[in-house]
N, C-alpha and C positions, 0 to 999 in steps of 0.2 A: 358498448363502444364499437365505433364502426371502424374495420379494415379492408379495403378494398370490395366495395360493392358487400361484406359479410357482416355478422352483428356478433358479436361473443359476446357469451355473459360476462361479467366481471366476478373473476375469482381471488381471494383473501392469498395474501403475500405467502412464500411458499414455507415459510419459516414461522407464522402465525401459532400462538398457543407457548414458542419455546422460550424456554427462559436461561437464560446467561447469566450465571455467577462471573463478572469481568475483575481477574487483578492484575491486569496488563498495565503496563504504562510506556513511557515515553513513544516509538513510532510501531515497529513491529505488531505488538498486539492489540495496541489500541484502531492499528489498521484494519485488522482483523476481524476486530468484535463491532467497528461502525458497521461493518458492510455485511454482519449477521443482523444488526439491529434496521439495515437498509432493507432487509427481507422480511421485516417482519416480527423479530424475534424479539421477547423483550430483554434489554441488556442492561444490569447494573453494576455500574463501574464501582469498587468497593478501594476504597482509599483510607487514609487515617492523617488525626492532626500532625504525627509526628513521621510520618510516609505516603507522601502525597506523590502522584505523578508529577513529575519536576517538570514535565513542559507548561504546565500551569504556570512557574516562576524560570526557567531558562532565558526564555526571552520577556523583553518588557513588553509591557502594553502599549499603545501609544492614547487608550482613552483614559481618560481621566475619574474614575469610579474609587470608592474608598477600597474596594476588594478587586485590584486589579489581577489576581487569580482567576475570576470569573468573568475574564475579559481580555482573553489573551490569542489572537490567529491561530496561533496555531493549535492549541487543546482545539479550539472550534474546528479544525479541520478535521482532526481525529476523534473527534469525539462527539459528533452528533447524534439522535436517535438514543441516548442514554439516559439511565437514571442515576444518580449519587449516593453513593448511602457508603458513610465514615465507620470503618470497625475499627479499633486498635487492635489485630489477633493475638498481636504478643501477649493478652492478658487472656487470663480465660475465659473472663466473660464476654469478651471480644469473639474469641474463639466459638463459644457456642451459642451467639448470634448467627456468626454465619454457619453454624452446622444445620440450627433453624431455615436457614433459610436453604440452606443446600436440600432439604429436606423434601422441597417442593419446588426446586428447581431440575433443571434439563443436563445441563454447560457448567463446568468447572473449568477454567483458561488461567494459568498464569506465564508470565515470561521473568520470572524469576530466576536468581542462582538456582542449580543443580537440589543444592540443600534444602533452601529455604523453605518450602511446604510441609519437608518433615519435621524442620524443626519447630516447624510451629502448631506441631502437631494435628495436621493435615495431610499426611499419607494419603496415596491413593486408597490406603487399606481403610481408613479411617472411615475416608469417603463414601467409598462402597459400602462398609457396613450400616453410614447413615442412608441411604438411597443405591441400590443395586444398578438404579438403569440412569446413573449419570454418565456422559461423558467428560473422561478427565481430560483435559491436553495440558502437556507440559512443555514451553516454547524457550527450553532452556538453552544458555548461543550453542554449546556444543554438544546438548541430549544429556539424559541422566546418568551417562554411565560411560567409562572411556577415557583414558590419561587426564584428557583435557577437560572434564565434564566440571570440575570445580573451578571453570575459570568466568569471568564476565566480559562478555564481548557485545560489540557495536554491529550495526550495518556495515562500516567500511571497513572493520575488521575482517567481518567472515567478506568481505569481496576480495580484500586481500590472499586470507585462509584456505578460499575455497580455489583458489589459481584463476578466478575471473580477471585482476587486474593484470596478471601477466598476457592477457590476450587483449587490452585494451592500451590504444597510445598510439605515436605518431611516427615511431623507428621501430626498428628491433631490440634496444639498445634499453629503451628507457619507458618500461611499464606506467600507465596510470589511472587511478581510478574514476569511477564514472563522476565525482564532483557533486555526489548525492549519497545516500546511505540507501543503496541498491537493496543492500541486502534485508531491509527492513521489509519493504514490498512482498519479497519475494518471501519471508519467513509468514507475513501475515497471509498471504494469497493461499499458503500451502496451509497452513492453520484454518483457513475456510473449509476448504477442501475436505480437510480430516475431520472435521467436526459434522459434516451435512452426510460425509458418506457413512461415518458414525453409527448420527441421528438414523439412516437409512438402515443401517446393519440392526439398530436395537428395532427397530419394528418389526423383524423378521425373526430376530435371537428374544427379545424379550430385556436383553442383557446389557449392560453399558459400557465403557470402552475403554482406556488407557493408554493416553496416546506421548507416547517420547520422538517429541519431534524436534529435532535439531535445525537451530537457523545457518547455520553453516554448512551443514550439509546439503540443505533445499537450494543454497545459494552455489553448491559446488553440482549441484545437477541441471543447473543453467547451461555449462558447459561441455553440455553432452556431444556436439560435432567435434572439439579438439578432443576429446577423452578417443571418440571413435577413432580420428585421425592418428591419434599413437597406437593404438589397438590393432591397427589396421597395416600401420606401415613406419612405424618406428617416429614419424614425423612431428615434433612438435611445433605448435603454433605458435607465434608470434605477432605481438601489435601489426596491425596492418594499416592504423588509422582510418581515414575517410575511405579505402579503398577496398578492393576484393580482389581474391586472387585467381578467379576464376574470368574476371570481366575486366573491360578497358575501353573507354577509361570511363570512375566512377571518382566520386570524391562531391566535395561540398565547397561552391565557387559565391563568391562576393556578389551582393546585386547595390542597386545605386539604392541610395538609402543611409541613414545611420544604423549600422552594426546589421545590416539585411544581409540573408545567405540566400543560397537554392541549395539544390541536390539534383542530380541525376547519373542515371546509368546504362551506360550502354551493352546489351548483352548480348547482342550479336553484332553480325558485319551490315545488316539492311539497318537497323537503329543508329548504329557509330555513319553512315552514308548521309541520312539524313540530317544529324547532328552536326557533320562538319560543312553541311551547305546549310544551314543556320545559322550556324558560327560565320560563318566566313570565307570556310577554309573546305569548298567542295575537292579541292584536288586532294588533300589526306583523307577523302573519302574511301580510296582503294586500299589505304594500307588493312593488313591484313593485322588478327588478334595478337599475333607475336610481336610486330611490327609496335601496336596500338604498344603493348605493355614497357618494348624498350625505351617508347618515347614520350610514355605517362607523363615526366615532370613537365615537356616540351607543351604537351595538348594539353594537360591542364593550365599554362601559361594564357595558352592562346582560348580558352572556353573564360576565363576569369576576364579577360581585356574585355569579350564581348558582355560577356551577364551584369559586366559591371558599372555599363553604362545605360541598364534598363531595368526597371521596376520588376522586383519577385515576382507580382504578380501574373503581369505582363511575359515576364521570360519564363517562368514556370507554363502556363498558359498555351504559348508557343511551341515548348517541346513539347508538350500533350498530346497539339494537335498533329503534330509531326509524327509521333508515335515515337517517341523518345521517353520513357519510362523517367521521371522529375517530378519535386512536392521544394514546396516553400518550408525553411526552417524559422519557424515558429517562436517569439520569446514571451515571458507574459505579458507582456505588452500588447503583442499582433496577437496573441491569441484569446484575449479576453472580446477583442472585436472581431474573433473569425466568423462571418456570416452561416456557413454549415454548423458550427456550434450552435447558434444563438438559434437556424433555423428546424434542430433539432430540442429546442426546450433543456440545452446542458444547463445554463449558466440562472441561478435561482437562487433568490434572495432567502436567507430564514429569519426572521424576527428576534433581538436579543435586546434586552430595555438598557444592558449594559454597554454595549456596542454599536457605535456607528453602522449601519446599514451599508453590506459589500455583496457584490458578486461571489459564490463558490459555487464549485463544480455541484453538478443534480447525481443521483445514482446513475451508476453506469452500467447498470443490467437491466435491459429492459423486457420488457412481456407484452404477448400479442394479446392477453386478457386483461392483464392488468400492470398498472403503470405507476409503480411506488416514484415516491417523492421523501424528499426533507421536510418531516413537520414540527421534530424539536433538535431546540438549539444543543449545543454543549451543554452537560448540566451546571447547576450552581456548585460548589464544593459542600457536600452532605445536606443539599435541599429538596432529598428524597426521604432521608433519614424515619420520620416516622408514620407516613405510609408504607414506606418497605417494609419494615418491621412489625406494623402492625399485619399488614394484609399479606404480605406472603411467607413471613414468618411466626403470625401468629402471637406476639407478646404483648401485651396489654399496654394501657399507656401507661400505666405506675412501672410497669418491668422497662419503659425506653426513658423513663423520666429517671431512673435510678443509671440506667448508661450514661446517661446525660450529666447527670451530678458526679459520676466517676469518672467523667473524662472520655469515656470506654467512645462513647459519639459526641462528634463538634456540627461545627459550620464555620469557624475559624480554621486557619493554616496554623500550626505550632503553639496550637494554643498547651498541649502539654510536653 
């Protein structure tokens, strides 16, 4: 592969060899476990007929297939680079399939209640004693242990939880949340993390890991400048909306278009000069940053009249070149046709015989050796079933024909 005038070899994803026991589901873990399986990693999503990840059925399909479970956007989003294999652990013999398979795995991940792993008699201790050098992660909302540890929480919950929504909004008056389940991202991104530096730590220890990590908490250390700010000086923070409280003016103005914005900021008095002989308005060039802030709502007035009789791109563009710090706000609309996306290789097709052929995002980590991609779709619901069990857990095919007859493995949803 060639990089500027140099030749690197091409080296195997950095996650190659490791294998992920995944019983994540809806957004959080299963964010987590695509973007172990985007490195490399092999990951089997472990589901059952009678507890399946609900985003398979949350939203409908809109193609028309007899098993619209295996054809659903969003499982596809989260759930690429995966394989399926259906246990039911509530039974035993469920249970020690996957101990089998634990056996010869890397990765143990669930984002389950606080409880549920013990009770199903999957302790860490359990764990460990099947395989010493697993890493466990537990992505329980509020960690295993702790008033609240027995409770079940969402993304917008721990945004709320974690005092993120009190710092987002458009007054002082009236908090709100970001309009996405933030805190999903932000639970899975830190479950990456813990898992790789883990893997890193047992290379060195020999020894494997137990990791209690709470998604409410990773989402309350997002807001690490207002914690400082109390810490520091008594001050608490508050919505600020489009603005900042340090610059003036900044905020996010109308451009001509349906539903088209910009953004820009000005952070000093040479940027705010050049801005208002843009705009319009060279003589509120001289006012000064105290001056800019008393009369925010006035300049924002007079910057929205201007942007909003000229094209994003075109006014984004403009401030650029001026040296006015501005980006174009983006909907999925404009940004399925951003030309730096497409001329970056983001935007790539994956093949699904169930699925109309769309555009989704490519991996977002990339390497100056080597340059992973999307090569399997979301899986089918338990269409790994006895491959897995054969080959990394070892059971014969009368021993997965006998699961089969019990129920214990499907390829139906609810079929018990």
């Amino acid at each position: 592969m060639a990089r500027q005038g140099r030749t690197y070899a091409m080296k195997q994803l950095p996650l190659k060899g490791i294998r992920v026991l995944d019983l994540t589901m809806m957004w959080a873990g299963p964010y987590a476990t695509k973007m172990l399986g985007e490195m490399g990693a092999d990951v089997i999503k472990i589901e059952s007929a009678g507890a399946w990840d609900n985003v398979r059925t949350l939203f409908p399909s809109t193609d028309q297939v007899d098993d619209p479970w295996n054809a659903n956007y969003y499982f596809s989003e989260y759930n690429h680079e995966k394989r399926s294999v259906t246990l039911d652990l509530r039974r035993e013999a469920g249970r020690q399939a996957f101990l089998r398979l634990a056996r010869n795995s890397d990765v143990v991940i669930d984002n389950y209640r606080a409880d549920v792993m013990d009770k199903l008699g999957l302790s860490p201790e359990v764990l460990l004693e099947t395989n010493p050098r697993l890493v466990i992660v537990s992505m329980a909302a509020f960690g295993k242990h702790g008033a609240d540890s027995n409770l079940v929480g969402f993304g917008p919950i721990f945004e709320m939880m974690s005092g993120l929504t009190s710092l987002s909004g458009y007054d002082s008056d009236t908090p709100q949340r970001s309009g996405v389940s933030y805190g999903d991202p932000i639970g899975g991104l830190t479950a990456v993390g813990a898992v790789t530096l883990s893997l890193l730590n047992r290379e060195r220890t020999g020894s494997g890991s137990v990791i209690d990590l709470s998604q409410n908490e990773a989402c309350a250390a997002m807001a690490g400048a207002a914690f400082a700010a109390y810490a520091a000086s008594g001050f608490v923070e508050t919505p600020t909306g489009n603005r900042n409280r340090a610059w003036a003016p900044e905020g996010c103005y109308p451009a001509r278009g349906d539903d088209q914005w910009i953004v820009l900021s000005c952070t000093n008095d040479a940027e705010w000069a050049v801005c208002a002989a843009l705009t319009g308005h060279a003589d509120l060039g001289v006012l000064t940053l105290e001056e800019r802030r008393t009369r925010h709502d006035e300049i924002d007035e007079l910057i929205a009249a201007w942007s909003s009789r000229i094209d994003p791109r075109v006014a984004v563009e403009a401030l650029q070149a001026a040296g006015v710090p501005a980006g174009r706000v983006l909907d999925m609309r404009t940004i399925k046709d951003d030309p730096h996306l497409y001329a970056r290789g983001f935007w790539i097709r994956v093949p699904n015989e169930k699925m109309r052929p769309y555009r989704k995002h490519g991996v977002v980590w990339r390497f100056r050796e080597a340059n992973p991609t999307i090569a399997r779709h979301a899986p089918y619901f338990g269409a790994d079933n006895r491959e897995v069990l054969s080959s990394v857990g070892g059971m014969t095919p009368a021993e997965i024909d006998q699961l089969e007859a019990d129920g214990v493995i499907s390829v139906d949803l609810g079929s018990r």
